[in-house]
C-alpha positions in Angstrom: 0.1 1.6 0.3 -2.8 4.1 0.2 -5.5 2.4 1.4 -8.9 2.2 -0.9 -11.5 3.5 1.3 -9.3 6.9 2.2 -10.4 7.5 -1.5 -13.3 10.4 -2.0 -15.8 9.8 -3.6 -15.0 13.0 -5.6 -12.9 10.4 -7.8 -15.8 9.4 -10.0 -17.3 12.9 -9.9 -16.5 16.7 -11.0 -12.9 18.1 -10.0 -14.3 21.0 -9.1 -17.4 21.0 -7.2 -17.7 17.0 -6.4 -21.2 16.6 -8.7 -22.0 14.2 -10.9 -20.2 14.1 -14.5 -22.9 13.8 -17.8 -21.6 12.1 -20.6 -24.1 13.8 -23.9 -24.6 12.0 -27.5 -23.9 15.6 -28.3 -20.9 18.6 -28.0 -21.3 21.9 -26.8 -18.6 24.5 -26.5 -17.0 24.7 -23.4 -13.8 26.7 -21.1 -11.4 24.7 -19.2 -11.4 25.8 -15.8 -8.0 25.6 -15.1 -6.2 26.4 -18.5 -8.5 28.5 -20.1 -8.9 26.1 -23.3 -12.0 26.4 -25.1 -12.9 23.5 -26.8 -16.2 21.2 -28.2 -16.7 18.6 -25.5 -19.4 15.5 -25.1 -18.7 15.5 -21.1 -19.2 18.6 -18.4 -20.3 18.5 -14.4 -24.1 18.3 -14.1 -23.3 22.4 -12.9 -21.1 23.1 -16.1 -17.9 23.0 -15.1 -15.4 21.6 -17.3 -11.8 20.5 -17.0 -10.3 19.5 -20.6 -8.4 16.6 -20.9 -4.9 17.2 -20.4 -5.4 19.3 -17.2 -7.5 16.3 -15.8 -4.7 13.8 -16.5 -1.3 15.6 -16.1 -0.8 14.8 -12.3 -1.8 11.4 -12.8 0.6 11.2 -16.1 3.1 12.1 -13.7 2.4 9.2 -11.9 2.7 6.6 -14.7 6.1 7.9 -15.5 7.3 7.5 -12.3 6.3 3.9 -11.3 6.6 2.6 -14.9 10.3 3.7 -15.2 11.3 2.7 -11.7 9.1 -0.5 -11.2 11.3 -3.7 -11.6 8.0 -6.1 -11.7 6.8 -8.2 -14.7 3.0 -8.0 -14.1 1.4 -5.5 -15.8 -1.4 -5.9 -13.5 0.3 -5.4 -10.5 1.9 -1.9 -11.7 -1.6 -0.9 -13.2 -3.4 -1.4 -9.4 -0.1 0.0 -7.7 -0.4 3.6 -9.9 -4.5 3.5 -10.3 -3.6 3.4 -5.7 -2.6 7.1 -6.2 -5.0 10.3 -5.0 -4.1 11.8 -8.5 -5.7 9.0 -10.8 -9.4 9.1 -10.7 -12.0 6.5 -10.7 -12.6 7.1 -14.5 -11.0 9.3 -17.0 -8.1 9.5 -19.8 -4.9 9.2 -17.3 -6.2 4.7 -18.6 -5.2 5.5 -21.5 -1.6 6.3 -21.2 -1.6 3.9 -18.0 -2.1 0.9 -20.1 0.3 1.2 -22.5 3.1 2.1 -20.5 2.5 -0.5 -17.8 2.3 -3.5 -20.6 5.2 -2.1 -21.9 7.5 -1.9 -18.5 6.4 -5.4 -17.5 7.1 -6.4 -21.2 10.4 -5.3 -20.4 11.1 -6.4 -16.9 9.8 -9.9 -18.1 12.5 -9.9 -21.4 15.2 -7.7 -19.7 15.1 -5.4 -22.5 15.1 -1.8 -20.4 13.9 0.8 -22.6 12.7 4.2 -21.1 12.0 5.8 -24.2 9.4 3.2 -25.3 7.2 3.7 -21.9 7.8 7.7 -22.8 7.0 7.0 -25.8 3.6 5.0 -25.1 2.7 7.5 -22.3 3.0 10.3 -25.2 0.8 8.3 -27.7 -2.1 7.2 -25.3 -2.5 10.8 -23.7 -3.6 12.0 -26.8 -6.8 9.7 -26.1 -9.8 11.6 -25.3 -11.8 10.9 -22.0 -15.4 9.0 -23.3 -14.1 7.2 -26.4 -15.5 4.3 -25.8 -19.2 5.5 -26.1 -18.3 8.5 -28.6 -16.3 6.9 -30.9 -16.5 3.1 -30.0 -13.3 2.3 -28.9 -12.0 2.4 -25.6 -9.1 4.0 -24.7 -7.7 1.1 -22.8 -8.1 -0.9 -26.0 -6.4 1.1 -27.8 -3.3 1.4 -25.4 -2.6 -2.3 -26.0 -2.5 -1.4 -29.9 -0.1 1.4 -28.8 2.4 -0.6 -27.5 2.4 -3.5 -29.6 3.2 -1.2 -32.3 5.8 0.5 -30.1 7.0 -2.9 -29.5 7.1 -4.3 -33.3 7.9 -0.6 -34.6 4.7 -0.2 -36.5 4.2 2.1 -38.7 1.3 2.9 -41.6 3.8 0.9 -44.3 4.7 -2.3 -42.2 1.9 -4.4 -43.1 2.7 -7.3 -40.4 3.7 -4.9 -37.6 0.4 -2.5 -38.7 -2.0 -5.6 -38.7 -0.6 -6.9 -35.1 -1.3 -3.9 -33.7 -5.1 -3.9 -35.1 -5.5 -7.1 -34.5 -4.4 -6.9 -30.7 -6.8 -3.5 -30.5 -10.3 -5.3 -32.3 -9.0 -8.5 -30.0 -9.1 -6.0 -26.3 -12.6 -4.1 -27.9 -13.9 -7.5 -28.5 -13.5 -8.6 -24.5 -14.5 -5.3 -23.2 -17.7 -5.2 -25.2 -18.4 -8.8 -24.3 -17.9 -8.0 -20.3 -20.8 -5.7 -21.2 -22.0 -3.0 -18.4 -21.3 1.2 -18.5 -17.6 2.6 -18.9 -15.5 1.5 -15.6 -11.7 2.5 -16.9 -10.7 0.1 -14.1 -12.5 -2.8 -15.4 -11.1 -1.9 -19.2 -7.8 -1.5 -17.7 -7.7 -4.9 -16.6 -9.2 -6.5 -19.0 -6.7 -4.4 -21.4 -3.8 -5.8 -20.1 -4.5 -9.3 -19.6 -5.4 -9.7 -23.0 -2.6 -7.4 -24.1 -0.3 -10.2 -22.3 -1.9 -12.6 -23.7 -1.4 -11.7 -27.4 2.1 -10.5 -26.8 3.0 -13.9 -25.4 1.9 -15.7 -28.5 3.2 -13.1 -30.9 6.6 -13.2 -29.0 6.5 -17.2 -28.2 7.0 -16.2 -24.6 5.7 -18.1 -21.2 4.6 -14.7 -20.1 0.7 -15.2 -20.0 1.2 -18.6 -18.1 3.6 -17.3 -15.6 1.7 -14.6 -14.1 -1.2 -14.4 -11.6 -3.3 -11.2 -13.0 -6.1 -12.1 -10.4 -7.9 -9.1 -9.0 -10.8 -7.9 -6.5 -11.8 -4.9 -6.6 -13.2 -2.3 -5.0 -13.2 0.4 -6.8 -17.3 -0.5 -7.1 -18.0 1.8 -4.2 -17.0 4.7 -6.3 -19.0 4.0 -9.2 -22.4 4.8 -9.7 -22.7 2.6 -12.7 -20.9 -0.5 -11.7 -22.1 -3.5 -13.3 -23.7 -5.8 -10.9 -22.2 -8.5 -13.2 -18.9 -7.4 -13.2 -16.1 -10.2 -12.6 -14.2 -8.5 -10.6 -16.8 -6.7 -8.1 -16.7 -9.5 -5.4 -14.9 -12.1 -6.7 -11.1 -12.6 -8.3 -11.4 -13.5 -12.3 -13.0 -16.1 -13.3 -12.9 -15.2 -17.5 -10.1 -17.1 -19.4 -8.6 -14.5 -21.6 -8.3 -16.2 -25.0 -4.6 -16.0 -27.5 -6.9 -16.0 -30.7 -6.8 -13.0 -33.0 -10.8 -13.2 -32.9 
């Protein structure tokens, strides 16, 4: 297990050149540095460099395929800290996204015995194509939305399956509603864990499964010495969680 504090500190910062990343209300125009993609963008390095979303990710992608289709273990959780662990997944950015989905979905699986690779394909597919900085841009976190993903992988959602379509808001605005309620700046580590607690939660009412009550999805962190903007408030900074997540649609 790679151990925490070997982490850089470059994690939280710019790829690049290690300075600090600014997030603007605005886009400007900007060239990936490693691809060449030009392309509007709210986020670039405090020097200008930019590195567009799927040239940030794609090692850390990688990574969620691997331990997601190899891991035999039922808590979502535990495969979430296991592959955020790695070098290539950094303290915050859109590799969450695709994590999310695909962990819930793998632990889904290892809990039900149903083994489905293309579904965790599938879920790693649909939450890459979530932008870094959604949650503040557009007002819904990526990690939210991952749960959304894969409960609509799971039911086989689609735009004309009005109960499969409305489970798969309804676990999204459920996710959104606890991550806006923890409250403090973006931390992809706190949304992913928040993400797929909650994500447990609904699928274990939805499904009539014991899943939620069989699993310990206590963490604490510290991924806090990486991030500037960690909330002083945050549940899991010092202490394991304390927040019951509830089964409500609400």
């Amino acid at each position: 297990m790679i151990s925490i504090e070997s982490l850089c500190t470059e994690k939280a910062n710019c790829m690049l050149c290690g300075s600090r990343i600014i997030h603007s209300c605005q886009t400007s125009t900007a060239k990936c540095y490693y691809c060449g993609t030009e392309e509007e963008t709210y986020i670039l390095c405090k020097d200008g460099h930019y590195v567009c979303n799927t040239c940030h990710s794609q090692d850390a992608l990688k990574v969620v395929e691997s331990i997601c289709l190899s891991t035999d273990l039922p808590n979502p959780v535990t495969i979430a800290e296991r592959i955020m662990e790695h070098p290539s997944v950094h303290m915050h950015g859109p590799e969450h996204h695709a994590l999310v989905p695909a962990a819930l979905i793998a632990a889904y699986q290892n809990y039900t015995g149903k083994k489905n690779e293309t579904d965790i394909m599938e879920a790693i597919k649909r939450g890459s194509k979530v932008p870094g900085g959604y949650c503040g841009t557009y007002g819904a976190c990526g990690a939210g939305i991952g749960v959304g993903i894969a409960v609509s992988i799971l039911t086989g959602a689609t735009p004309y399956t009005p109960a499969e379509r409305s489970h798969a808001n309804w676990a999204t605005s459920g996710v959104l509603r606890c991550i806006a309620d923890a409250g403090g700046a973006r931390c992809c580590k706190k949304a992913t864990r928040i993400s797929l607690r909650k994500g447990v939660a609904y699928l274990s009412e939805m499904f009539g499964l014991l899943w939620y009550e069989n699993l310990d999805m206590s963490v604490k962190c510290n991924y806090y010495k990486y991030n500037k903007e960690c909330d002083e408030n945050c549940e899991y900074k010092n202490e394991i969680m304390k927040t019951e997540i509830p089964l409500t649609r609400t």
